[in-house]
N, CA, C, O and CB atoms as a CASP TS submission, in Angstrom:
PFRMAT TS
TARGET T0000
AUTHOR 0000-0000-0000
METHOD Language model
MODEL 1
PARENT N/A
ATOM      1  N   UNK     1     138.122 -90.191  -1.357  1.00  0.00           N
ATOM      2  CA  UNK     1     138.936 -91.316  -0.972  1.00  0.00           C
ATOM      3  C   UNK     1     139.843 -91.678  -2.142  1.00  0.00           C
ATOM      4  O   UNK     1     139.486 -91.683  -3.321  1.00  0.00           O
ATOM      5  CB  UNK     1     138.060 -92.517  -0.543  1.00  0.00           C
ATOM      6  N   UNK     2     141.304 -92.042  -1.591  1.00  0.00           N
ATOM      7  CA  UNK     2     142.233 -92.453  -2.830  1.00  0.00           C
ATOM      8  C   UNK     2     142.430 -93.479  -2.611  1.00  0.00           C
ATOM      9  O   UNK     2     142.182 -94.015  -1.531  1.00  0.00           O
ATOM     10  CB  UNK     2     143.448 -91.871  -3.143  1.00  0.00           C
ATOM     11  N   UNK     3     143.072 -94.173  -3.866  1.00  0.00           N
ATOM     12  CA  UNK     3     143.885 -95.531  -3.467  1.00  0.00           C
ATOM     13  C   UNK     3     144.999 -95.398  -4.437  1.00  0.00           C
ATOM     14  O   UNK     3     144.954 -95.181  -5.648  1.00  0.00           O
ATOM     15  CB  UNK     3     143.008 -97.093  -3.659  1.00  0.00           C
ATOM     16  N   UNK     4     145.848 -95.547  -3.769  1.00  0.00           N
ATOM     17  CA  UNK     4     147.348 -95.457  -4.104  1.00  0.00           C
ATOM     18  C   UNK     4     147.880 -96.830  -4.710  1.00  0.00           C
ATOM     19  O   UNK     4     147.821 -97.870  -4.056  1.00  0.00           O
ATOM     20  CB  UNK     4     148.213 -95.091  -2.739  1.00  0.00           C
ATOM     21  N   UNK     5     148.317 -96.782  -5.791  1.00  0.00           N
ATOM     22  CA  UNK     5     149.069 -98.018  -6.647  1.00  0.00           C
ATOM     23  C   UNK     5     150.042 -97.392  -7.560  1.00  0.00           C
ATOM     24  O   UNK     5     150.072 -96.233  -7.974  1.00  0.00           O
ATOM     25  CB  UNK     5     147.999 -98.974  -7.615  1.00  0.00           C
ATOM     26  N   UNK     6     150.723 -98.248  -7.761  1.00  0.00           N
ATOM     27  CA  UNK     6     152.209 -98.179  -8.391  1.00  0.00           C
ATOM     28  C   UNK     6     151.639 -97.701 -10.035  1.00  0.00           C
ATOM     29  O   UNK     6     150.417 -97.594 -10.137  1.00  0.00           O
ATOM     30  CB  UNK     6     153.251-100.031  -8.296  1.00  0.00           C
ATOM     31  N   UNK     7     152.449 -97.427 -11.249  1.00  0.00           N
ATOM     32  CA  UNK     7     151.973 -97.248 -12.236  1.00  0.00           C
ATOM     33  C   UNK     7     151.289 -98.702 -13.338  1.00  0.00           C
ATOM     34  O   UNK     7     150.586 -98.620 -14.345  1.00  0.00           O
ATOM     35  CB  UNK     7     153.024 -96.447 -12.676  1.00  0.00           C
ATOM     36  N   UNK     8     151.621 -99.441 -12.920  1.00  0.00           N
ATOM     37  CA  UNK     8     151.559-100.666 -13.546  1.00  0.00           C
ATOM     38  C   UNK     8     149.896-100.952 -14.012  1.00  0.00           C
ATOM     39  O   UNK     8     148.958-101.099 -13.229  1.00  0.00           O
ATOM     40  CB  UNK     8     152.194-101.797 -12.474  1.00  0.00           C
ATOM     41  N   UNK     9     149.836-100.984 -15.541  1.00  0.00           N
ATOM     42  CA  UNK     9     148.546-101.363 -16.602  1.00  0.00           C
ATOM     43  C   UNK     9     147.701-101.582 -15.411  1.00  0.00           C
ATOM     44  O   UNK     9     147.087-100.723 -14.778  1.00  0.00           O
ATOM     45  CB  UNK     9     148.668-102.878 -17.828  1.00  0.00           C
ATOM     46  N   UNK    10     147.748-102.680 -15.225  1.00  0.00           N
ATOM     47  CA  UNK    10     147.264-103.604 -14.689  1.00  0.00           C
ATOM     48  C   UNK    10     146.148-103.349 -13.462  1.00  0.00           C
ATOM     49  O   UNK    10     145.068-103.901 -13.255  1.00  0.00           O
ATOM     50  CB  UNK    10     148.332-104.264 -14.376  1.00  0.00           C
ATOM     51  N   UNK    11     146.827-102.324 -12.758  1.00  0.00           N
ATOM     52  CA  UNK    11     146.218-102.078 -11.913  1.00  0.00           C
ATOM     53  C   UNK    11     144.820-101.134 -12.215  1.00  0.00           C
ATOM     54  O   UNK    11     143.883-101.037 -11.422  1.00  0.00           O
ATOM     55  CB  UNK    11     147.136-101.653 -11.136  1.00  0.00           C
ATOM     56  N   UNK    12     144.929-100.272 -13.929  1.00  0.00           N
ATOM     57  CA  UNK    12     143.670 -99.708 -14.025  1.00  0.00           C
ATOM     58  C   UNK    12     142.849-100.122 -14.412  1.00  0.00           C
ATOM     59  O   UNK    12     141.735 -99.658 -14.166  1.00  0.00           O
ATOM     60  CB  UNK    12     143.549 -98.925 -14.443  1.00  0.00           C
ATOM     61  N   UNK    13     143.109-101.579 -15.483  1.00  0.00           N
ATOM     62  CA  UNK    13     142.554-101.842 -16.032  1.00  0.00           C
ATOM     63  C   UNK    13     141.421-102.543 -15.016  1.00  0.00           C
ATOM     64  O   UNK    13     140.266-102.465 -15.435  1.00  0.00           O
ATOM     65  CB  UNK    13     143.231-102.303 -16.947  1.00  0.00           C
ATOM     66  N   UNK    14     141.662-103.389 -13.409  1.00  0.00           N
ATOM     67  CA  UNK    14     141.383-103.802 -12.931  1.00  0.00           C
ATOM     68  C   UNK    14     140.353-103.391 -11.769  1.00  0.00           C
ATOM     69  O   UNK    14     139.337-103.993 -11.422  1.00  0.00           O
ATOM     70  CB  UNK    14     142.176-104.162 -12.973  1.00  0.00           C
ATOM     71  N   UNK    15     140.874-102.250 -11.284  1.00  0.00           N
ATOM     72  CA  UNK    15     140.119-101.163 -10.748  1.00  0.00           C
ATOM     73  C   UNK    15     138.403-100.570 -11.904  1.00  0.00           C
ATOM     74  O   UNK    15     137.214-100.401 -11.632  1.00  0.00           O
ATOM     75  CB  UNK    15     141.536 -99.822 -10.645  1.00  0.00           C
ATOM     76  N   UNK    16     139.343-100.435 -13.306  1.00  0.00           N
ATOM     77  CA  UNK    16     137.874-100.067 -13.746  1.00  0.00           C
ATOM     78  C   UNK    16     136.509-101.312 -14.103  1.00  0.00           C
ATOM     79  O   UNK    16     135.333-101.066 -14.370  1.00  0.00           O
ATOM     80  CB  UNK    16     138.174 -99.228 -15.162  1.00  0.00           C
ATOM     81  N   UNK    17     137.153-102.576 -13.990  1.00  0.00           N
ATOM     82  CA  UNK    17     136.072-103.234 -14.198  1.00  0.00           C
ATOM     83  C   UNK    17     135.802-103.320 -12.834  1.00  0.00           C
ATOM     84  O   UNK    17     134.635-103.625 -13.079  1.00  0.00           O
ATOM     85  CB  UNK    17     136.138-104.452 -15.003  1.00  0.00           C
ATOM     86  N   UNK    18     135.835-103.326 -11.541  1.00  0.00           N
ATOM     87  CA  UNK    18     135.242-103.332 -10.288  1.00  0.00           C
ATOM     88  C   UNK    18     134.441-102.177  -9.954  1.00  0.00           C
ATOM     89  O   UNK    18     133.697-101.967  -8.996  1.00  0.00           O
ATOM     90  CB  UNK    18     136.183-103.492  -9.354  1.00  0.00           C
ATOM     91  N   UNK    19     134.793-101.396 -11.063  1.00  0.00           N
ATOM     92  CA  UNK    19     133.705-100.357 -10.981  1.00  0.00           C
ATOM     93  C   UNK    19     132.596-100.344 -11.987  1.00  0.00           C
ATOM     94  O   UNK    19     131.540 -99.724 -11.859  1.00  0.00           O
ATOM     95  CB  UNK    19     134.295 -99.084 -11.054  1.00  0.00           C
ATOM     96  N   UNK    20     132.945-101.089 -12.996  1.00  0.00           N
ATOM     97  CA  UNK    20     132.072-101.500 -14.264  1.00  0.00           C
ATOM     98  C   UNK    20     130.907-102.276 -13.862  1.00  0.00           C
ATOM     99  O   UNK    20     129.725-102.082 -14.146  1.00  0.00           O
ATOM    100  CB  UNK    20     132.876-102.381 -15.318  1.00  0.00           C
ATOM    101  N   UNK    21     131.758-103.729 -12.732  1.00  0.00           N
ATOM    102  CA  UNK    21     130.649-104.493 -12.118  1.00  0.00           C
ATOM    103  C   UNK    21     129.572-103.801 -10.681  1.00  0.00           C
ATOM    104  O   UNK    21     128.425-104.011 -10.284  1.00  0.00           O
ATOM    105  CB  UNK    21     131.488-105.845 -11.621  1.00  0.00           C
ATOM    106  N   UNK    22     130.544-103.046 -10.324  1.00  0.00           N
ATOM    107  CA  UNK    22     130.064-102.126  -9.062  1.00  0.00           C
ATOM    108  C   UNK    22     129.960-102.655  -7.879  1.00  0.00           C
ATOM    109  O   UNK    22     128.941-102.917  -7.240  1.00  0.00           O
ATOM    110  CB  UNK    22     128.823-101.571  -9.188  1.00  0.00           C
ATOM    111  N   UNK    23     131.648-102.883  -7.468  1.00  0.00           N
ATOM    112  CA  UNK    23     131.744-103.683  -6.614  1.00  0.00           C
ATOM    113  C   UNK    23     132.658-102.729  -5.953  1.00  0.00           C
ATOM    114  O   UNK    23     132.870-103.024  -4.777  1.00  0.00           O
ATOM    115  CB  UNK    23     132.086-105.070  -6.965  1.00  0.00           C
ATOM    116  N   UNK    24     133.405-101.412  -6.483  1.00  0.00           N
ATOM    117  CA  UNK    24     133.864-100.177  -6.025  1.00  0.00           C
ATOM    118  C   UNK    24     133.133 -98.782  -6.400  1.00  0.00           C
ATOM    119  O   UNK    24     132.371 -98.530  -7.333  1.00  0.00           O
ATOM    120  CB  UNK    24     135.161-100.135  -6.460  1.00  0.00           C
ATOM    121  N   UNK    25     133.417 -98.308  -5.795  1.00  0.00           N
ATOM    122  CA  UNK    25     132.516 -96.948  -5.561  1.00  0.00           C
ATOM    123  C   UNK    25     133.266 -96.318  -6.716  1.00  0.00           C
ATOM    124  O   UNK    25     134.482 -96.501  -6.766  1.00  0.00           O
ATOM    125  CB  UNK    25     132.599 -96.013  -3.878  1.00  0.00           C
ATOM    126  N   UNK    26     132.499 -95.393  -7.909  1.00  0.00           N
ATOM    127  CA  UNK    26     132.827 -94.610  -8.535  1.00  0.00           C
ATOM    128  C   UNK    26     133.436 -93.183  -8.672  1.00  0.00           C
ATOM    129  O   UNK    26     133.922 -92.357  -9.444  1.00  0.00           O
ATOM    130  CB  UNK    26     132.226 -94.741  -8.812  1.00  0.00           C
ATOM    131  N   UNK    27     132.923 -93.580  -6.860  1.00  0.00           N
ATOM    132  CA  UNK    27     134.091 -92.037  -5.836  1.00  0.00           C
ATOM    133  C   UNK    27     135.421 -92.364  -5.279  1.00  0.00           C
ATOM    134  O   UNK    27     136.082 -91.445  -4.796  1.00  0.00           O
ATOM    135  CB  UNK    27     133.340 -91.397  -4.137  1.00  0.00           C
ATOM    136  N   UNK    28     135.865 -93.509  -5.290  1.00  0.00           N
ATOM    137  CA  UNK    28     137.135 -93.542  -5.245  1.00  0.00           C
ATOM    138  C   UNK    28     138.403 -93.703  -6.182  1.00  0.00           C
ATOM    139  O   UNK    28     138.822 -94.743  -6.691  1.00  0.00           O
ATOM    140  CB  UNK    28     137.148 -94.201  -4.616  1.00  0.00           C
ATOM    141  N   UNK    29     138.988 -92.224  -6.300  1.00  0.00           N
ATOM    142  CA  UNK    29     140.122 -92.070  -7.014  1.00  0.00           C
ATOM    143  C   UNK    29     141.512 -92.397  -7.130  1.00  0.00           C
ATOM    144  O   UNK    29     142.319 -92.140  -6.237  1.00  0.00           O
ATOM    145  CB  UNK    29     140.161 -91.305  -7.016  1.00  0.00           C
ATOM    146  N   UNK    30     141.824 -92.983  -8.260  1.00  0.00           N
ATOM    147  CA  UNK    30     142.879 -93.470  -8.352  1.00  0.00           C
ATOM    148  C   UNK    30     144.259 -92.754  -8.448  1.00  0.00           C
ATOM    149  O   UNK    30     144.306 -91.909  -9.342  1.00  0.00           O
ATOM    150  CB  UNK    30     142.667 -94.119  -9.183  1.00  0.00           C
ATOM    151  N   UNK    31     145.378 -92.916  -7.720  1.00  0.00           N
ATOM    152  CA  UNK    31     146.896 -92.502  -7.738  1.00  0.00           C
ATOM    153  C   UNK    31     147.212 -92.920  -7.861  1.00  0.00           C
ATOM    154  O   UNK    31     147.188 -93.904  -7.122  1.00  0.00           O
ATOM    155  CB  UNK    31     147.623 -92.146  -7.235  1.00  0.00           C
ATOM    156  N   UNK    32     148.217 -92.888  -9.239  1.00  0.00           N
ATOM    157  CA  UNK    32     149.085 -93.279  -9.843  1.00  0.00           C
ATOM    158  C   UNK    32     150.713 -93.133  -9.822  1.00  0.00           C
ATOM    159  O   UNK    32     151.488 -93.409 -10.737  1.00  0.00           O
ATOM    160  CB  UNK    32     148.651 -92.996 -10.642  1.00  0.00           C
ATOM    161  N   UNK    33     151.124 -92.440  -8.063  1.00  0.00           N
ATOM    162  CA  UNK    33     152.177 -92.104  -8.044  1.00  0.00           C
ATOM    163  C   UNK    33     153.424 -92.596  -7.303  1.00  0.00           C
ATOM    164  O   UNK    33     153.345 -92.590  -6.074  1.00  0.00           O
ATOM    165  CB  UNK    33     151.950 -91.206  -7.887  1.00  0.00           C
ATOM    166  N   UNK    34     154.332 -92.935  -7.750  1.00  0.00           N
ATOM    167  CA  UNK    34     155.335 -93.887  -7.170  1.00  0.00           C
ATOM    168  C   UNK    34     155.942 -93.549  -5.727  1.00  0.00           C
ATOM    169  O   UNK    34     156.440 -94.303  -4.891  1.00  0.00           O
ATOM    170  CB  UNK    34     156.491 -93.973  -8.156  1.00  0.00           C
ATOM    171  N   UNK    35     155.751 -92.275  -5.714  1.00  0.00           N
ATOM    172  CA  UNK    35     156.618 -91.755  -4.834  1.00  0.00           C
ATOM    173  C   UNK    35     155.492 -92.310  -3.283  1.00  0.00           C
ATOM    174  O   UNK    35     155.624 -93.141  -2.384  1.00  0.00           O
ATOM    175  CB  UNK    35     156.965 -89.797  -5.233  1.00  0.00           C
ATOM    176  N   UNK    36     154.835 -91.682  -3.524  1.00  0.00           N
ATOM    177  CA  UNK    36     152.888 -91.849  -2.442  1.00  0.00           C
ATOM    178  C   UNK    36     153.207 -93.166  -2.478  1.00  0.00           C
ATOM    179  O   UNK    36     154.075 -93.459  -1.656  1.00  0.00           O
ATOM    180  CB  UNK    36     150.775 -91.393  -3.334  1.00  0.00           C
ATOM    181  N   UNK    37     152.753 -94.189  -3.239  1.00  0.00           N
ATOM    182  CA  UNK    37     153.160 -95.806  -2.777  1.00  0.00           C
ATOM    183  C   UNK    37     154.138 -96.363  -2.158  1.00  0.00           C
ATOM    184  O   UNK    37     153.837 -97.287  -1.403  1.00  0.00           O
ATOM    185  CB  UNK    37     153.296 -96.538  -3.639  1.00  0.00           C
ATOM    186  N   UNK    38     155.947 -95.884  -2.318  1.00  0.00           N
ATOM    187  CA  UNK    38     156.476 -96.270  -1.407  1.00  0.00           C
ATOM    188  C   UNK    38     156.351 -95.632   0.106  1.00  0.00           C
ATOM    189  O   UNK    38     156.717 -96.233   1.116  1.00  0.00           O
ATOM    190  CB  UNK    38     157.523 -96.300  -1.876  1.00  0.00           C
ATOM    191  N   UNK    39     155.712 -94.176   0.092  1.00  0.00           N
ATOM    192  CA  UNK    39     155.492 -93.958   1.724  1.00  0.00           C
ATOM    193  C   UNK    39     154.658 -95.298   2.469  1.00  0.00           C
ATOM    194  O   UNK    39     154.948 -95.658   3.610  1.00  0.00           O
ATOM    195  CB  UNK    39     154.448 -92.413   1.969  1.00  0.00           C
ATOM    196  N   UNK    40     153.636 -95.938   1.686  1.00  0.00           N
ATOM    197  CA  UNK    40     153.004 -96.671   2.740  1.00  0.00           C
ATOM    198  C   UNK    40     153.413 -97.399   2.476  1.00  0.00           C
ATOM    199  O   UNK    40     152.910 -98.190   3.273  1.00  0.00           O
ATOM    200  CB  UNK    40     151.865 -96.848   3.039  1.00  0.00           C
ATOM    201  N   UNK    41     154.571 -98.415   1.436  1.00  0.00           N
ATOM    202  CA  UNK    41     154.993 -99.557   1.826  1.00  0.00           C
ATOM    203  C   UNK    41     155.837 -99.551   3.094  1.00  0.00           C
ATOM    204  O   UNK    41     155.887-100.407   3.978  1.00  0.00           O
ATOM    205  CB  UNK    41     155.621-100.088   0.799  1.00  0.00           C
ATOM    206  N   UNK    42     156.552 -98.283   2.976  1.00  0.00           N
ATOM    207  CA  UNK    42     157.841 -98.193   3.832  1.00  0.00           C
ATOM    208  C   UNK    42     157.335 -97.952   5.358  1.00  0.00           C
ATOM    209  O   UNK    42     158.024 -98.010   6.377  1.00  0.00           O
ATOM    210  CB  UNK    42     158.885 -96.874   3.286  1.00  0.00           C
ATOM    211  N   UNK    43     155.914 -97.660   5.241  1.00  0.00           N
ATOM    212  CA  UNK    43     155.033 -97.526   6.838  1.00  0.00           C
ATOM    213  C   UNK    43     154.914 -98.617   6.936  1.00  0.00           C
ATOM    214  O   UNK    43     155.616 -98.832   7.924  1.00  0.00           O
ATOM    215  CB  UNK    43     153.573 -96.800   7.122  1.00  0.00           C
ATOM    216  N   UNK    44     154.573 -99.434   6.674  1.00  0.00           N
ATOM    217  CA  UNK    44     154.214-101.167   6.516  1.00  0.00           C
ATOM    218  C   UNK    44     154.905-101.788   7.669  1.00  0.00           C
ATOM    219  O   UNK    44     154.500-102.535   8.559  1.00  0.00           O
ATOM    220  CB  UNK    44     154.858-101.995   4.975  1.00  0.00           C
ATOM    221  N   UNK    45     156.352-101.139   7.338  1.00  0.00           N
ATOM    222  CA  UNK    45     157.583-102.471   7.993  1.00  0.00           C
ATOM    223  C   UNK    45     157.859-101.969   9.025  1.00  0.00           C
ATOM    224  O   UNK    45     158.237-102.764   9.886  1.00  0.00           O
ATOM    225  CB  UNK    45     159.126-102.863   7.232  1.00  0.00           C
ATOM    226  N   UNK    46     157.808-100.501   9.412  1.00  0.00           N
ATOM    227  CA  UNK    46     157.659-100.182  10.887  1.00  0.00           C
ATOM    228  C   UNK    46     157.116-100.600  12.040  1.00  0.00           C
ATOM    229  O   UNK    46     157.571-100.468  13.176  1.00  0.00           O
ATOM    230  CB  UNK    46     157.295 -99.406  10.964  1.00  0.00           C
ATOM    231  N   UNK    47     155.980-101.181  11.644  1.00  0.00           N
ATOM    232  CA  UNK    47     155.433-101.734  12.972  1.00  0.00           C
ATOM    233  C   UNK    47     156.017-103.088  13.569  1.00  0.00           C
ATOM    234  O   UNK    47     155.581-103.533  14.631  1.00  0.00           O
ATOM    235  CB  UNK    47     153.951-101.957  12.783  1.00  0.00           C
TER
END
């Protein structure tokens, strides 16, 4: 399982303490790629 986020600090630093506390699974991998994040924003507004 992935989860797709923009490049921004913030977002790893945040992800790894939810895994520190273990409140996310240590099997879900993080993407870091801009291009992959705007596909699902841009799915978003379609509906």
């Amino acid at each position: 399982m992935f989860l797709i986020v923009d490049k921004h600090l913030a977002y790893r630093v945040a992800i790894q303490q939810l895994k520190n506390n273990q409140k996310m699974s240590e099997a879900i991998q993080i993407r870091q790629i801009r291009h992959l994040n705007n596909i699902v924003e841009q799915d978003r507004r379609c509906n």
